[in-house]
N, C-alpha and C positions, 0 to 999 in steps of 0.2 A: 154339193159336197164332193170331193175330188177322194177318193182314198188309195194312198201310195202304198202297197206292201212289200218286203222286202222277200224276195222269192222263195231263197234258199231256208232262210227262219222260219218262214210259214211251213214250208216243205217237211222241215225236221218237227215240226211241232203237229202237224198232222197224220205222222207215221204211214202216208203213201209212199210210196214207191214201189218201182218197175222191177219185176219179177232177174234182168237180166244186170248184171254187174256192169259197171265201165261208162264210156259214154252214149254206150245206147240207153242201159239203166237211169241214167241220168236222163234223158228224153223223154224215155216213159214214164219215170218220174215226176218231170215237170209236164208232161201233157196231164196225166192224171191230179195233179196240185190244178190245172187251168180248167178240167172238165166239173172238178169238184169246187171248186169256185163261181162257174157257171151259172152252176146249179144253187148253189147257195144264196148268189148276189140278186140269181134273174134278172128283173131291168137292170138293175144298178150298176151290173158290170160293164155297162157303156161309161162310167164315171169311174174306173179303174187300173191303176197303172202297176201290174209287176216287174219288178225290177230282179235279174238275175244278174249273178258276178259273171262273168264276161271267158276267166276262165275254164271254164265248163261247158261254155256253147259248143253246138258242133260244130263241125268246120260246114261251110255253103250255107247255115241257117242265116238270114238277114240281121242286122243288129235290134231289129224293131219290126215287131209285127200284130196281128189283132187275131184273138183266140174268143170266138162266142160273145164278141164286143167287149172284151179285155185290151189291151195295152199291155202289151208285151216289150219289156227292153233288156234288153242286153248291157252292161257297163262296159265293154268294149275300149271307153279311148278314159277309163278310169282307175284305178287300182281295184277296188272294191263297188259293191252294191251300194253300199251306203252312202261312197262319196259323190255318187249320182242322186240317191234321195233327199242326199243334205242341199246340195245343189236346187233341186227341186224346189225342195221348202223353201231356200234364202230367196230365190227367184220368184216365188207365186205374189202377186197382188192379194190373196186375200188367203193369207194362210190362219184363218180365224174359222174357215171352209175347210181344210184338210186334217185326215184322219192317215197316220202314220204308223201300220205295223209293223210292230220291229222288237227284235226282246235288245236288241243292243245300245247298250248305255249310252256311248257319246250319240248315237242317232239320236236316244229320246231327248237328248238333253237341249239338242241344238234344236229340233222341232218345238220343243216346250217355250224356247226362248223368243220364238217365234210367232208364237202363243197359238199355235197350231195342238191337236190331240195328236197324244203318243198314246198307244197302248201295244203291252206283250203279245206274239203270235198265240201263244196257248190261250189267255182272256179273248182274245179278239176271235178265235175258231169257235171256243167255248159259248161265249155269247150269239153268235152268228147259226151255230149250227142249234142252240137252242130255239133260237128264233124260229128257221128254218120248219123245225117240228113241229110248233106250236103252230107255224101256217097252213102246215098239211094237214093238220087234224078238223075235221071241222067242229065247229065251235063247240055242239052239242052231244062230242062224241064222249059216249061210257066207258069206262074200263068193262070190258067184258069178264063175266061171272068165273067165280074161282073154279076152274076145271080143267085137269090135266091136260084136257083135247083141245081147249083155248090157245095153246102158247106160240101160237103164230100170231092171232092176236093183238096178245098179252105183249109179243116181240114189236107188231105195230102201233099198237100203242104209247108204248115210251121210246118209238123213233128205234128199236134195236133190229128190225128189218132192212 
């Protein structure tokens, strides 16, 4: 399974971002969207393509590069993010294998027709970062006992650490 996400959507729909304004903000931004993705996918992110709008790169960064076994691109010779993942989809052999994040309409539409999945950045974090918590936990772990002094805990327990 190949999964294209669309950077900037995820970006906004994850509520990371880099502490400084401008284009360095925007760096840290997306390093922090690619660290917490990382982390989220483990193996999987060797099967993963983000695509960022082309406008916002910094200047000297490569058009395409690999972050923690991510796929990193840039839209560069595109107008947008999207008309590089619509590209993607039209081009794949077996788009019946790809998973397409993205909240924007015509993206999901032309992926769908595809018969490729589309799902929204917000469903697709949601889901992923649930996932995520249920694997850290192991299997037989209790909620620990109602007590003020718990709430650390109580915090790792439902992932709010």
């Amino acid at each position: 399974m190949t999964l294209i996400i669309d950077g900037y959507n995820l970006l906004h729909a994850s509520g990371v971002f880099g502490e400084e304004r401008g284009p360095r903000g925007f760096e840290q931004s997306r390093l922090a969207l690619l660290d917490l993705l990382v982390d989220l996918l483990g193996p999987e992110a060797a099967d993963c393509i983000v695509v960022f709008d082309a406008a916002r790169a910094p200047d000297g960064l490569p058009g395409r590069f690999l972050h923690g076994g991510i796929r990193v691109w840039f839209a560069r010779e595109y107008p947008d993010a999207d008309s590089l993942i619509e590209e993607l989809v039209a081009d794949d052999d077996a788009p019946g294998s790809l998973v397409v994040v993205s909240g924007d309409r015509r993206l999901q539409a032309a992926t769908r027709r595809r018969r490729a999945t589309a799902i929204g950045a917000d469903e697709w974090l949601a889901e992923r970062r649930a996932r995520h918590r249920a694997a850290r936990r192991p299997g037989e772990m209790k909620p620990p006992p109602p007590d003020p002094s718990a709430v650390d805990a109580w915090k790792r327990y439902f992932g709010l650490d």
